[in-house]
PDB file of N, H, CA, C and O in Angstrom:
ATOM      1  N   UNK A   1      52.914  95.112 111.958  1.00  0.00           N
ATOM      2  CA  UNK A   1      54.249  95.492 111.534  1.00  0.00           C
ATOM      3  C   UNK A   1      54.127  96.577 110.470  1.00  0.00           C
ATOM      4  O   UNK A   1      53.294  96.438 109.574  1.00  0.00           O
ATOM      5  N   UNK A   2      54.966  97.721 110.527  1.00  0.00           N
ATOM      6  H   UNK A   2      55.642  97.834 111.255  1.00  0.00           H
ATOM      7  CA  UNK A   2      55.110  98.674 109.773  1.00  0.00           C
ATOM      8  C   UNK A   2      55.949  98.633 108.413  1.00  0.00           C
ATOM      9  O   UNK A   2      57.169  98.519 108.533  1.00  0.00           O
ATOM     10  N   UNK A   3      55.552  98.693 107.481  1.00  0.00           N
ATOM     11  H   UNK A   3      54.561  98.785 107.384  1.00  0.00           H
ATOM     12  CA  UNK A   3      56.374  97.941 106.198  1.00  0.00           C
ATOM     13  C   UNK A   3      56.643  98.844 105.447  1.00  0.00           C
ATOM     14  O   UNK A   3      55.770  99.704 105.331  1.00  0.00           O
ATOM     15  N   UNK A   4      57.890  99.016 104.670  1.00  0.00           N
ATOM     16  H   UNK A   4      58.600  98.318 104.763  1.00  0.00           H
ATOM     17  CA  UNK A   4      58.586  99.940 103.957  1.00  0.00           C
ATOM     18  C   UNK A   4      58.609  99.339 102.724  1.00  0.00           C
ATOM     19  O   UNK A   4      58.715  98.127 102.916  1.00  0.00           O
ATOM     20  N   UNK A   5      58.553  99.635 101.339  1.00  0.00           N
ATOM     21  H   UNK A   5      58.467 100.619 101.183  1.00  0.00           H
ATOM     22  CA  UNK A   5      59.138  99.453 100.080  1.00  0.00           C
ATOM     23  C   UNK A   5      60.740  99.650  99.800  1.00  0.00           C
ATOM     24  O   UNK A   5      61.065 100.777  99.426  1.00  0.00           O
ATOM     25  N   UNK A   6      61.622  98.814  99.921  1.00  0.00           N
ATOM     26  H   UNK A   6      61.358  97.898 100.225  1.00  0.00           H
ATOM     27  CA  UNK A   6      62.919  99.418  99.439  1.00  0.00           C
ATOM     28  C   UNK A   6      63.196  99.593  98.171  1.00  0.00           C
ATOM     29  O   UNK A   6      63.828 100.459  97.567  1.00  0.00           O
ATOM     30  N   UNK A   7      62.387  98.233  97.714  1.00  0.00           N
ATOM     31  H   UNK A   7      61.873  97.529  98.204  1.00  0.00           H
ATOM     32  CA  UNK A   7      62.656  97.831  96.254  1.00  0.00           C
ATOM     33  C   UNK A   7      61.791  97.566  95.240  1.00  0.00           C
ATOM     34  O   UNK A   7      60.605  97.327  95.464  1.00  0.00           O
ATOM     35  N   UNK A   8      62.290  97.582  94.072  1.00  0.00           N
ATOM     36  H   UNK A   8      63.254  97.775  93.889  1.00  0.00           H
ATOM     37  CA  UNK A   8      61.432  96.816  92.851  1.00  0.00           C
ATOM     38  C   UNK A   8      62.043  96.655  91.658  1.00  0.00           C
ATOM     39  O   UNK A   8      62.718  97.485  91.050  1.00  0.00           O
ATOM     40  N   UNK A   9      61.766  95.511  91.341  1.00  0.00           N
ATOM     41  H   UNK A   9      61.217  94.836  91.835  1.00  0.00           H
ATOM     42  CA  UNK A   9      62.704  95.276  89.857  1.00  0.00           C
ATOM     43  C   UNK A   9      61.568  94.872  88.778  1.00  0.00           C
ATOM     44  O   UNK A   9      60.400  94.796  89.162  1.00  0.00           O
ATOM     45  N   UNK A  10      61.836  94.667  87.706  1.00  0.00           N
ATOM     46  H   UNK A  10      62.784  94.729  87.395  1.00  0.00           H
ATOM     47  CA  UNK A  10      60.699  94.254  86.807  1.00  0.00           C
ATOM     48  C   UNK A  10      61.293  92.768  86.523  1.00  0.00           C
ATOM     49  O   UNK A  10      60.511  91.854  86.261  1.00  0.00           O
ATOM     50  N   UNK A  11      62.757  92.538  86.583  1.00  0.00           N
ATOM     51  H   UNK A  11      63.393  93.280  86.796  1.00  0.00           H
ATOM     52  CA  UNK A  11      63.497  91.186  86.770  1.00  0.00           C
ATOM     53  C   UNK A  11      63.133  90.189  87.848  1.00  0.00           C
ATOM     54  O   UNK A  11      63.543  90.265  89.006  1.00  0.00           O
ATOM     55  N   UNK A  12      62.339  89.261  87.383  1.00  0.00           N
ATOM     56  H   UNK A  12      62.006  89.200  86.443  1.00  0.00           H
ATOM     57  CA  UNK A  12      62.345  88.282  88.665  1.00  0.00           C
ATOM     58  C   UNK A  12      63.726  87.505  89.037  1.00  0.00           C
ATOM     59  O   UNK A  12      63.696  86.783  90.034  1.00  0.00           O
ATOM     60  N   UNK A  13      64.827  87.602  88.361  1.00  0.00           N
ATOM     61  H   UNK A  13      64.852  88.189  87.552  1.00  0.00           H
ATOM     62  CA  UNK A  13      66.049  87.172  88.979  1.00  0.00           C
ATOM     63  C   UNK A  13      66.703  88.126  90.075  1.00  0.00           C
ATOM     64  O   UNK A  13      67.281  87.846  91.125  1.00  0.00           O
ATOM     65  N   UNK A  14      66.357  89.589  89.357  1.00  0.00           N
ATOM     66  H   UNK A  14      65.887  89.816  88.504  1.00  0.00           H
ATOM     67  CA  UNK A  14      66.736  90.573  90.310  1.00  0.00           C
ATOM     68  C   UNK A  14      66.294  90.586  91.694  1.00  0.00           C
ATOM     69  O   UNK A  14      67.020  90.671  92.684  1.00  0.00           O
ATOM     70  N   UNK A  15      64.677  90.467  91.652  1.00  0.00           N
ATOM     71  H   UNK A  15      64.087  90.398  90.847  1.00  0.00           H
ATOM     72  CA  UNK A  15      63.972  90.210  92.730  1.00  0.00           C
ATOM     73  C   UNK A  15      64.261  89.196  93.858  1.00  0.00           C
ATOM     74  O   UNK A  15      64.280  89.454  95.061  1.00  0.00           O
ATOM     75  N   UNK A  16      64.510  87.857  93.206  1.00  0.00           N
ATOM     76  H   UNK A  16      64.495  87.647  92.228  1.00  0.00           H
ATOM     77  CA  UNK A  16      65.212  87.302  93.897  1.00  0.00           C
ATOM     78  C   UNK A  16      66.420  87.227  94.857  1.00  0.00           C
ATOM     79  O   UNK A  16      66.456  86.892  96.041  1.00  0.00           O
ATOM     80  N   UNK A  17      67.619  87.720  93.834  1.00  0.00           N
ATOM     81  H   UNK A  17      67.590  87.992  92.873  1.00  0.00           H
ATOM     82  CA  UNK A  17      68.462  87.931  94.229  1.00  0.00           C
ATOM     83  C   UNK A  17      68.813  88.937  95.761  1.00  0.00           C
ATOM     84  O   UNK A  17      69.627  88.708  96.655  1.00  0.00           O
ATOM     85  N   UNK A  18      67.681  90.273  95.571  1.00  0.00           N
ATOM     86  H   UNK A  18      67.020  90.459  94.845  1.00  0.00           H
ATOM     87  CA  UNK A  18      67.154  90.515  96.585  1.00  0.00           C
ATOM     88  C   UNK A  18      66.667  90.069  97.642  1.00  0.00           C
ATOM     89  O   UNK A  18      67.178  90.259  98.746  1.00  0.00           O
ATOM     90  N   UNK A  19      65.760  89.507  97.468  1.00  0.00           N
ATOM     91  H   UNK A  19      65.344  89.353  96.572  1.00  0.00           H
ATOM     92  CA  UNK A  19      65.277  88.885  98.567  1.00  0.00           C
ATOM     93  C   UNK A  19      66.550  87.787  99.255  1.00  0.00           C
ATOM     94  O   UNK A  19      66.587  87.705 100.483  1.00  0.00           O
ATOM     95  N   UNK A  20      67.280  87.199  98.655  1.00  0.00           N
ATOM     96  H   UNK A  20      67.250  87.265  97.658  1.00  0.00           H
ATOM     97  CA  UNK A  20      68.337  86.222  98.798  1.00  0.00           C
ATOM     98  C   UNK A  20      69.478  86.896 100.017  1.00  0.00           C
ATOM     99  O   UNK A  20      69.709  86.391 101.115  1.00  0.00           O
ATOM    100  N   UNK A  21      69.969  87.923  99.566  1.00  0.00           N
ATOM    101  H   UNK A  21      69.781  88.334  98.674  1.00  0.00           H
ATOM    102  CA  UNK A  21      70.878  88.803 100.400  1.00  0.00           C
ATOM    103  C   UNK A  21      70.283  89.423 101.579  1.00  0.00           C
ATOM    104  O   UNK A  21      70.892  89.927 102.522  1.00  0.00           O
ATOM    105  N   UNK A  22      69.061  89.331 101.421  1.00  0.00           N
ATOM    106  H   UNK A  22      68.566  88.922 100.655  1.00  0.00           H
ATOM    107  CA  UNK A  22      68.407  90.558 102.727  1.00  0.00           C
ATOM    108  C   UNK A  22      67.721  89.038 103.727  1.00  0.00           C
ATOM    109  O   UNK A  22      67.215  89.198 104.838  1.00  0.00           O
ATOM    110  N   UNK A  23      67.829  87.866 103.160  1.00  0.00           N
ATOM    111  H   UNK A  23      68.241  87.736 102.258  1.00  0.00           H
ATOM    112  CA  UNK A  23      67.463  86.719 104.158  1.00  0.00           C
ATOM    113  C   UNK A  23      68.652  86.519 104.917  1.00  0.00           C
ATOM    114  O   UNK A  23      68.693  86.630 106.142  1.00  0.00           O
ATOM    115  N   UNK A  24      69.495  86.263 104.284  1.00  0.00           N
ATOM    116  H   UNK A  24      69.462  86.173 103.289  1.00  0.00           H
ATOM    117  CA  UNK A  24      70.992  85.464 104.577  1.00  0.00           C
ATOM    118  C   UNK A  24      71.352  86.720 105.627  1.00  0.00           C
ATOM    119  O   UNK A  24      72.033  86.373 106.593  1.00  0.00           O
ATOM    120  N   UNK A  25      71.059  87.841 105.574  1.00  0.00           N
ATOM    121  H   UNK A  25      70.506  88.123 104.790  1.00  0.00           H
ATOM    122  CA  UNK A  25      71.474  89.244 106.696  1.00  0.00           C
ATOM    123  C   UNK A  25      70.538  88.752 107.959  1.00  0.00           C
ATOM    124  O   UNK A  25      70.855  89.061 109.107  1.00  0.00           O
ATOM    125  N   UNK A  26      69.378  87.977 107.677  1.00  0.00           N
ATOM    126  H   UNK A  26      69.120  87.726 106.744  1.00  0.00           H
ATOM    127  CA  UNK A  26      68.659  88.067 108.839  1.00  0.00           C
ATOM    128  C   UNK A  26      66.993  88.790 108.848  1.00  0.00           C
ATOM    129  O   UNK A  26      66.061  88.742 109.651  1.00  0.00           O
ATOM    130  N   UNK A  27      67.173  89.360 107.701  1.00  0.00           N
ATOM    131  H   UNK A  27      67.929  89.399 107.049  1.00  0.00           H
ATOM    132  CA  UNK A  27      65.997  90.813 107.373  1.00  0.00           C
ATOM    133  C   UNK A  27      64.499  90.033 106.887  1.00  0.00           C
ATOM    134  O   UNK A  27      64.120  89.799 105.740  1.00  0.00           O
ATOM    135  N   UNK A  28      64.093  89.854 107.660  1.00  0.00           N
ATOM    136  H   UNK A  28      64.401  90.044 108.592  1.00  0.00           H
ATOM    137  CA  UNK A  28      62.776  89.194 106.845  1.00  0.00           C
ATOM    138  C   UNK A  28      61.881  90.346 106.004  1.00  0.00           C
ATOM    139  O   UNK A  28      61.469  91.453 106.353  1.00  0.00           O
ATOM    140  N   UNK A  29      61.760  89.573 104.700  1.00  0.00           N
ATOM    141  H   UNK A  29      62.095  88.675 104.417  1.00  0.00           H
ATOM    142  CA  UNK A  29      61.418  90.561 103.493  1.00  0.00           C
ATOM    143  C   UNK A  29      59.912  89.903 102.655  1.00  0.00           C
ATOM    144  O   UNK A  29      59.645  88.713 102.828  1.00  0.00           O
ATOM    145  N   UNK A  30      59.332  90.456 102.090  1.00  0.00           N
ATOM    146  H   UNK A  30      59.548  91.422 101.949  1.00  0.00           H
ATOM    147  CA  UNK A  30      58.096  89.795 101.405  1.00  0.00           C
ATOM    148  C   UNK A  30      58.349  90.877 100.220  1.00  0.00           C
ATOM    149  O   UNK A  30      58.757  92.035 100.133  1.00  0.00           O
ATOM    150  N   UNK A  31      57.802  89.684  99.214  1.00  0.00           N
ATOM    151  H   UNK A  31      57.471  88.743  99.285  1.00  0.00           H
ATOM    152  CA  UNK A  31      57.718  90.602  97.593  1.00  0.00           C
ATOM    153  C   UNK A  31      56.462  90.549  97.311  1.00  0.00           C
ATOM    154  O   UNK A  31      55.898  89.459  97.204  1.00  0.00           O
ATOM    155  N   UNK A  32      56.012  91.360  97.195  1.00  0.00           N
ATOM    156  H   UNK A  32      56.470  92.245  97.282  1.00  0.00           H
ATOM    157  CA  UNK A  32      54.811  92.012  96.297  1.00  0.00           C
ATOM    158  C   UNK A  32      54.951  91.862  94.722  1.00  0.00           C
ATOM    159  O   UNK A  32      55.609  92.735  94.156  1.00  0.00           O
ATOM    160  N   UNK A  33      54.345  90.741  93.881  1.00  0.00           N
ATOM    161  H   UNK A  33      53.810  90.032  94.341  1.00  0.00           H
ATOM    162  CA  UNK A  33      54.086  91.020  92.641  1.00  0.00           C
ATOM    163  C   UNK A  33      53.164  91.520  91.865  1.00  0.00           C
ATOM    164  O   UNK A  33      52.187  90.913  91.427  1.00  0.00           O
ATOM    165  N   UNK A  34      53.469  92.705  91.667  1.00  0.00           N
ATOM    166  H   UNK A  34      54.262  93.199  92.023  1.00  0.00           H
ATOM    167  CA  UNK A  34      52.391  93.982  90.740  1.00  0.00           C
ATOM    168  C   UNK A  34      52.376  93.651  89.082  1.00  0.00           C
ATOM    169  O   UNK A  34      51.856  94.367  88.227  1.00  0.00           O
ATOM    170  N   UNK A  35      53.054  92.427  88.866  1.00  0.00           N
ATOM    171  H   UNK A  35      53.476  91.844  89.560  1.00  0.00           H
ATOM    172  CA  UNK A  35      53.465  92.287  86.983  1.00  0.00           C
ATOM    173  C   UNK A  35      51.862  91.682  86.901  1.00  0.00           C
ATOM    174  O   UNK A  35      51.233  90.957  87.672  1.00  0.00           O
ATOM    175  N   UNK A  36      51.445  92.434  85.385  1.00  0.00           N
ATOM    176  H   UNK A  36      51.956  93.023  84.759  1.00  0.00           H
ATOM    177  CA  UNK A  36      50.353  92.208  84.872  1.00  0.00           C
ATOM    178  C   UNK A  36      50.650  90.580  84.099  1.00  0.00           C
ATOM    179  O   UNK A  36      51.610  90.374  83.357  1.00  0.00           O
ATOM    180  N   UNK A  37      49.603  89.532  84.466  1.00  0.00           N
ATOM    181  H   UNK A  37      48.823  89.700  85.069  1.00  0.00           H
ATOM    182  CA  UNK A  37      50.333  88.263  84.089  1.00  0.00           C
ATOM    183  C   UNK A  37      50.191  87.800  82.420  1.00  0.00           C
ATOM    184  O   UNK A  37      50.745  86.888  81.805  1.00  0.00           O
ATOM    185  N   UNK A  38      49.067  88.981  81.919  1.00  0.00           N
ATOM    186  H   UNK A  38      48.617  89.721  82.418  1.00  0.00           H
ATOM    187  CA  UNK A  38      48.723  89.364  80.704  1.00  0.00           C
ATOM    188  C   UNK A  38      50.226  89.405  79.962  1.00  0.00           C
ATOM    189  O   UNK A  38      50.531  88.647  79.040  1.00  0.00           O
ATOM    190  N   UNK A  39      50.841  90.117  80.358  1.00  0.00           N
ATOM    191  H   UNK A  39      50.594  90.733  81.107  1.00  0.00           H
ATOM    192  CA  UNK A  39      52.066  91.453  79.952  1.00  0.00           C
ATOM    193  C   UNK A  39      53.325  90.817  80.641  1.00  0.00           C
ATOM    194  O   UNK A  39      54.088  91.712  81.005  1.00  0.00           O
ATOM    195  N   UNK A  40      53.777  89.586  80.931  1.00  0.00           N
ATOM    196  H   UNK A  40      53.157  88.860  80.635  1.00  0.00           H
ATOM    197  CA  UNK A  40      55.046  89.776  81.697  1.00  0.00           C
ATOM    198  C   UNK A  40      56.246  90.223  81.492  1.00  0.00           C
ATOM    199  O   UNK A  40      56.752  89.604  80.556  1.00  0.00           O
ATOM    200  N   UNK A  41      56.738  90.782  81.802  1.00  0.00           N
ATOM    201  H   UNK A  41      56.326  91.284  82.562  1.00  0.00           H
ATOM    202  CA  UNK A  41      57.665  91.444  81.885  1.00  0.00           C
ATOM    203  C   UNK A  41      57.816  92.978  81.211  1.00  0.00           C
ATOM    204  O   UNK A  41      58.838  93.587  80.897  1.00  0.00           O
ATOM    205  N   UNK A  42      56.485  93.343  81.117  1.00  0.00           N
ATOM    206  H   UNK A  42      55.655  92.848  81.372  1.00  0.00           H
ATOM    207  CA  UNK A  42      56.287  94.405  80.144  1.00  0.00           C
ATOM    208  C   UNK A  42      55.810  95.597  81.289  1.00  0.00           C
ATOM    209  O   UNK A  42      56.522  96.527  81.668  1.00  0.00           O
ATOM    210  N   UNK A  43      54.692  95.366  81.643  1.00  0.00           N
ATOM    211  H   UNK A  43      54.114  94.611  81.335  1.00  0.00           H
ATOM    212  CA  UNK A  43      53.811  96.380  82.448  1.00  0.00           C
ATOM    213  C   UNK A  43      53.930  95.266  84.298  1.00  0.00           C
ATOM    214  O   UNK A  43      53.685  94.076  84.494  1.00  0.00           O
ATOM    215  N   UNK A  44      54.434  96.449  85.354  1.00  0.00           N
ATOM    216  H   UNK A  44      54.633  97.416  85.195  1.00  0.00           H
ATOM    217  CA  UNK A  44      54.409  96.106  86.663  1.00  0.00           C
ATOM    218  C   UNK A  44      55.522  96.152  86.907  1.00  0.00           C
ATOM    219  O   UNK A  44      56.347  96.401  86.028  1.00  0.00           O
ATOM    220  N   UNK A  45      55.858  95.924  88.166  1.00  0.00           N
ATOM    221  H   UNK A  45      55.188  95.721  88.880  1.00  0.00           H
ATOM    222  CA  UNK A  45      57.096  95.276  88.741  1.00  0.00           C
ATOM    223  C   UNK A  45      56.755  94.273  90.066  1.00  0.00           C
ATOM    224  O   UNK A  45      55.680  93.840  90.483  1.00  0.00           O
ATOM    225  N   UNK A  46      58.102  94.102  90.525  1.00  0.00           N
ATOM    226  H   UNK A  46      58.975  94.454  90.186  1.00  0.00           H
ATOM    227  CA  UNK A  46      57.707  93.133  91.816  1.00  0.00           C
ATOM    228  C   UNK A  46      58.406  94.052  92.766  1.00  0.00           C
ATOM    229  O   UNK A  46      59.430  94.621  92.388  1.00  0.00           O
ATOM    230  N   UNK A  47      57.844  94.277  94.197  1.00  0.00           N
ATOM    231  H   UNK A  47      57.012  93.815  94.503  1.00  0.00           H
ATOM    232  CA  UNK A  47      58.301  95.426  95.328  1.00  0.00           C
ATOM    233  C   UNK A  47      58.858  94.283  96.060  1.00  0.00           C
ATOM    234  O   UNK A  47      58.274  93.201  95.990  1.00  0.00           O
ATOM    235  N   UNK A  48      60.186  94.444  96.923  1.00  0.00           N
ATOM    236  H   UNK A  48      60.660  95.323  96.979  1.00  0.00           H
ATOM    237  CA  UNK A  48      60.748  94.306  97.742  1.00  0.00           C
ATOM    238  C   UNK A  48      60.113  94.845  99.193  1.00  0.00           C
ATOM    239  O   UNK A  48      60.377  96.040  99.325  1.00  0.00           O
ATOM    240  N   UNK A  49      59.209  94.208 100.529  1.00  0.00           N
ATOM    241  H   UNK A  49      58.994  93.237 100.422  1.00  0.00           H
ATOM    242  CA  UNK A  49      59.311  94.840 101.607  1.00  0.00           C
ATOM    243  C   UNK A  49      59.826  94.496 102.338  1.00  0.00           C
ATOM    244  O   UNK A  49      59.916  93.277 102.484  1.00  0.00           O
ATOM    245  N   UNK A  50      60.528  95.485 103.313  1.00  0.00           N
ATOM    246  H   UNK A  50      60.455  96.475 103.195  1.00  0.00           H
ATOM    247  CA  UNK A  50      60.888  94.897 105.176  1.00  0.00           C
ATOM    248  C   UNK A  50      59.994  96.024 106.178  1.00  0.00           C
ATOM    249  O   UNK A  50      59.301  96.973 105.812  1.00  0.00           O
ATOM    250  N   UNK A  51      60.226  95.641 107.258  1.00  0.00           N
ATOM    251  H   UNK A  51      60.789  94.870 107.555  1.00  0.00           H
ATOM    252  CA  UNK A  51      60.077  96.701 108.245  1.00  0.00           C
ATOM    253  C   UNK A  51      60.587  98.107 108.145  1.00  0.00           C
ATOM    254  O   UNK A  51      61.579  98.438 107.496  1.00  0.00           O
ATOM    255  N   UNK A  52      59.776  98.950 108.888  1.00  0.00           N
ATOM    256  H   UNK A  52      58.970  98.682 109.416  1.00  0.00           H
ATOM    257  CA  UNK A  52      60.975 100.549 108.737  1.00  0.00           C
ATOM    258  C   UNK A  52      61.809 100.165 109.469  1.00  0.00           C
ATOM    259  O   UNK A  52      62.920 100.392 108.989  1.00  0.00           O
ATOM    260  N   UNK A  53      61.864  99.494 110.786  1.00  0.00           N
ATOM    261  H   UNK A  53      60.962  99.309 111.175  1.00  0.00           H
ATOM    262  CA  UNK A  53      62.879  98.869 111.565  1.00  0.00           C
ATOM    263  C   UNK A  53      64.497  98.349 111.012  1.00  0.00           C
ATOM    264  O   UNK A  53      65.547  98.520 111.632  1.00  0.00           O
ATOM    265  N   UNK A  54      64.322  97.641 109.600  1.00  0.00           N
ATOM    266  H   UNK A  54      63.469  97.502 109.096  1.00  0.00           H
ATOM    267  CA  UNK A  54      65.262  96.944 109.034  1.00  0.00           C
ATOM    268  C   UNK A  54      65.859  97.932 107.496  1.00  0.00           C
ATOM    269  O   UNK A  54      66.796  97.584 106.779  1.00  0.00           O
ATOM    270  N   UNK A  55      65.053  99.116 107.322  1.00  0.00           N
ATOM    271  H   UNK A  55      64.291  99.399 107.905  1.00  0.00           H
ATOM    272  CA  UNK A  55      64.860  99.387 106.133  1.00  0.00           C
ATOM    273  C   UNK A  55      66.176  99.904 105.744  1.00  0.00           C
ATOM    274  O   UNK A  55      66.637  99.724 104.617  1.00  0.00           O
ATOM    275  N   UNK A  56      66.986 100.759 106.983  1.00  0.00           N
ATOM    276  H   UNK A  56      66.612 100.905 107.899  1.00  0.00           H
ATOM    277  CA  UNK A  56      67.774 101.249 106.819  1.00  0.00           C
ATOM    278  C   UNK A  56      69.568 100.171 106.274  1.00  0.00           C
ATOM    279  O   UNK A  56      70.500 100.403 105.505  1.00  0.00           O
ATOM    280  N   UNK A  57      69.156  98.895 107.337  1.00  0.00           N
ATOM    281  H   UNK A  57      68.398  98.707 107.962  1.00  0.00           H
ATOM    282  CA  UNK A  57      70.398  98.229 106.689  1.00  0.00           C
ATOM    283  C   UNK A  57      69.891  97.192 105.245  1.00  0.00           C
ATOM    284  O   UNK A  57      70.664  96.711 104.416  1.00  0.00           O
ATOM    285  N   UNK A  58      68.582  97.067 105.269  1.00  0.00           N
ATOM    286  H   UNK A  58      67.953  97.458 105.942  1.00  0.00           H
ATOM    287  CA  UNK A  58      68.361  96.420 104.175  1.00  0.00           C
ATOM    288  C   UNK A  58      68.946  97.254 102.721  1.00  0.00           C
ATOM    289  O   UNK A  58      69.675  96.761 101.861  1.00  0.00           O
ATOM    290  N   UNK A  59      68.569  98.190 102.741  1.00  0.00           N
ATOM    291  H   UNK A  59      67.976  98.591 103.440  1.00  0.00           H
ATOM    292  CA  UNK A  59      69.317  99.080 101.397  1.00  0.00           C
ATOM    293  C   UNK A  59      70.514  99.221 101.824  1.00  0.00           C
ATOM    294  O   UNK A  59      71.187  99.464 100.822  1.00  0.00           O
ATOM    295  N   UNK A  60      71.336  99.207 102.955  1.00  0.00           N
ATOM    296  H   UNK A  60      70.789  99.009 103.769  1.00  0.00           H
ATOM    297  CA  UNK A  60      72.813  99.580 102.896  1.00  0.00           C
ATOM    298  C   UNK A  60      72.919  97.967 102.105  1.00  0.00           C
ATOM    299  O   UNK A  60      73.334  98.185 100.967  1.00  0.00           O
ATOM    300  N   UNK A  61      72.747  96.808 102.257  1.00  0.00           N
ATOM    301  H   UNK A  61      72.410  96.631 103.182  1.00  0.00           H
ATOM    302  CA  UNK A  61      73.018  95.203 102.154  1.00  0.00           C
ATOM    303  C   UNK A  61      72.858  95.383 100.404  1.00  0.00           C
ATOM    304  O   UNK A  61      73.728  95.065  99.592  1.00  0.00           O
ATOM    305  N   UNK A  62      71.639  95.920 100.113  1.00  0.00           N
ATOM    306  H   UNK A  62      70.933  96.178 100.773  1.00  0.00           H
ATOM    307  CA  UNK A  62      71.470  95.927  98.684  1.00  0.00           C
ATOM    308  C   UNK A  62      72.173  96.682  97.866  1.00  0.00           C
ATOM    309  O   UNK A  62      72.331  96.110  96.787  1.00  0.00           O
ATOM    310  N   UNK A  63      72.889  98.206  97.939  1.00  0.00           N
ATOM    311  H   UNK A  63      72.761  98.671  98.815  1.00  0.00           H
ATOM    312  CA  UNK A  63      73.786  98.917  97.524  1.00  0.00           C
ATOM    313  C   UNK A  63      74.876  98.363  97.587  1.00  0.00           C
ATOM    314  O   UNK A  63      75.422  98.162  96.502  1.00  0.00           O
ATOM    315  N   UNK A  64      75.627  97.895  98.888  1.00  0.00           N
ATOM    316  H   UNK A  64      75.183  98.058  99.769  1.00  0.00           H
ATOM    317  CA  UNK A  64      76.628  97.127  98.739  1.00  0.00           C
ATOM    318  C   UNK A  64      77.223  95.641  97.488  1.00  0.00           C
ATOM    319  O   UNK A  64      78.222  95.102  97.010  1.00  0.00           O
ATOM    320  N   UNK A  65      75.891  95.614  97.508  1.00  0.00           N
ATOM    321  H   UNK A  65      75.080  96.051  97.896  1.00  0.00           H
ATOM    322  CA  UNK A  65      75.603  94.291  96.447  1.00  0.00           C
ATOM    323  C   UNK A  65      75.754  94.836  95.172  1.00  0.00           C
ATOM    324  O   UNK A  65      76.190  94.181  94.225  1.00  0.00           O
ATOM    325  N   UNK A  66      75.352  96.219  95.090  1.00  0.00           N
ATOM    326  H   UNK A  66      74.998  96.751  95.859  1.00  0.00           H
ATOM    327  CA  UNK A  66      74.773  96.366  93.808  1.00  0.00           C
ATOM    328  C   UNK A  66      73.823  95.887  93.180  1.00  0.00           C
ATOM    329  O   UNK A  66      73.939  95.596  91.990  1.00  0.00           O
ATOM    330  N   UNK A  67      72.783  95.727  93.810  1.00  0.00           N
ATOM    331  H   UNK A  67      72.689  95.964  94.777  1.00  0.00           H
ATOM    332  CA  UNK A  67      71.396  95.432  93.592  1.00  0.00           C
ATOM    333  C   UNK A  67      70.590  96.483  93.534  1.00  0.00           C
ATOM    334  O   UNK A  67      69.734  96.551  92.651  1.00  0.00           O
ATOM    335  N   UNK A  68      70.710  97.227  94.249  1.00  0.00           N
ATOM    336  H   UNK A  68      71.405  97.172  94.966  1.00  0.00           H
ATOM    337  CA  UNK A  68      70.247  98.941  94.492  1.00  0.00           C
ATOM    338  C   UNK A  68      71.274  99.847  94.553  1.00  0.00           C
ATOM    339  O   UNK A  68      72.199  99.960  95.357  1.00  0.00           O
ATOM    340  N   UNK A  69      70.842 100.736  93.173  1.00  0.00           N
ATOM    341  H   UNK A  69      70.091 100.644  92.520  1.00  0.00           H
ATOM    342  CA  UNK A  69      72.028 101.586  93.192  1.00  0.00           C
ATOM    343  C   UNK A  69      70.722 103.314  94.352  1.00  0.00           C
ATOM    344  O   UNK A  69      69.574 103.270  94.792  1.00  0.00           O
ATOM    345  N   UNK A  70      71.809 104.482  94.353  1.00  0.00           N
ATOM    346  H   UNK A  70      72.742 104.517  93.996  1.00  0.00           H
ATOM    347  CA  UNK A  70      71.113 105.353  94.842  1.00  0.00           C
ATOM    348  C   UNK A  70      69.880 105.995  94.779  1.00  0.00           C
ATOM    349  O   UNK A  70      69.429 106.668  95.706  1.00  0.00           O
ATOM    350  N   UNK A  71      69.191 105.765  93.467  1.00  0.00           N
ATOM    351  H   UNK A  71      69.558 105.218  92.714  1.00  0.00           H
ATOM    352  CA  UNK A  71      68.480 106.658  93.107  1.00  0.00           C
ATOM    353  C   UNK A  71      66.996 106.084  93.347  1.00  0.00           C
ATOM    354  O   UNK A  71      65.936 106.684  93.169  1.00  0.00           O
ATOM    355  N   UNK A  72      67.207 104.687  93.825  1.00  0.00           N
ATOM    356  H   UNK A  72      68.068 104.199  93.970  1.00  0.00           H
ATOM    357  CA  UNK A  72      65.919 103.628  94.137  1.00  0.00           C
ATOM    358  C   UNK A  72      65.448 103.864  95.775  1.00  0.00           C
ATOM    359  O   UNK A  72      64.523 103.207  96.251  1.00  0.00           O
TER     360      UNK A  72
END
């Protein structure tokens, strides 16, 4: 499977919340946590993936939310 980054927050509620909306759509998603466990919440983030297949409505689902604004 071909996997896209849509997302990343340094918020693990955010992250969640993500992942939460892009399940309930159907979008199967995996998070990548890059946070240094030294440093939490300081240095890293956590990535949001789906497919390139899904990538396109997964960020429409997350903008709509306001979870992802444009510039992500």
């Amino acid at each position: 499977m071909d996997n896209s980054k849509i997302f990343f927050a340094v918020d693990q509620l955010k992250a969640m919340t993500a992942m939460h909306l892009l399940e309930e759509a159907g979008i199967h998603a995996h998070k990548v946590d890059r946070r240094d466990s030294a440093y939490t919440g300081i240095l890293g983030k956590i990535e949001i993936h789906v497919s390139k297949d899904d990538e396109a409505k997964a960020k429409e689902i997350l903008m709509k939310a306001e979870v992802l604004d444009g510039d992500d």
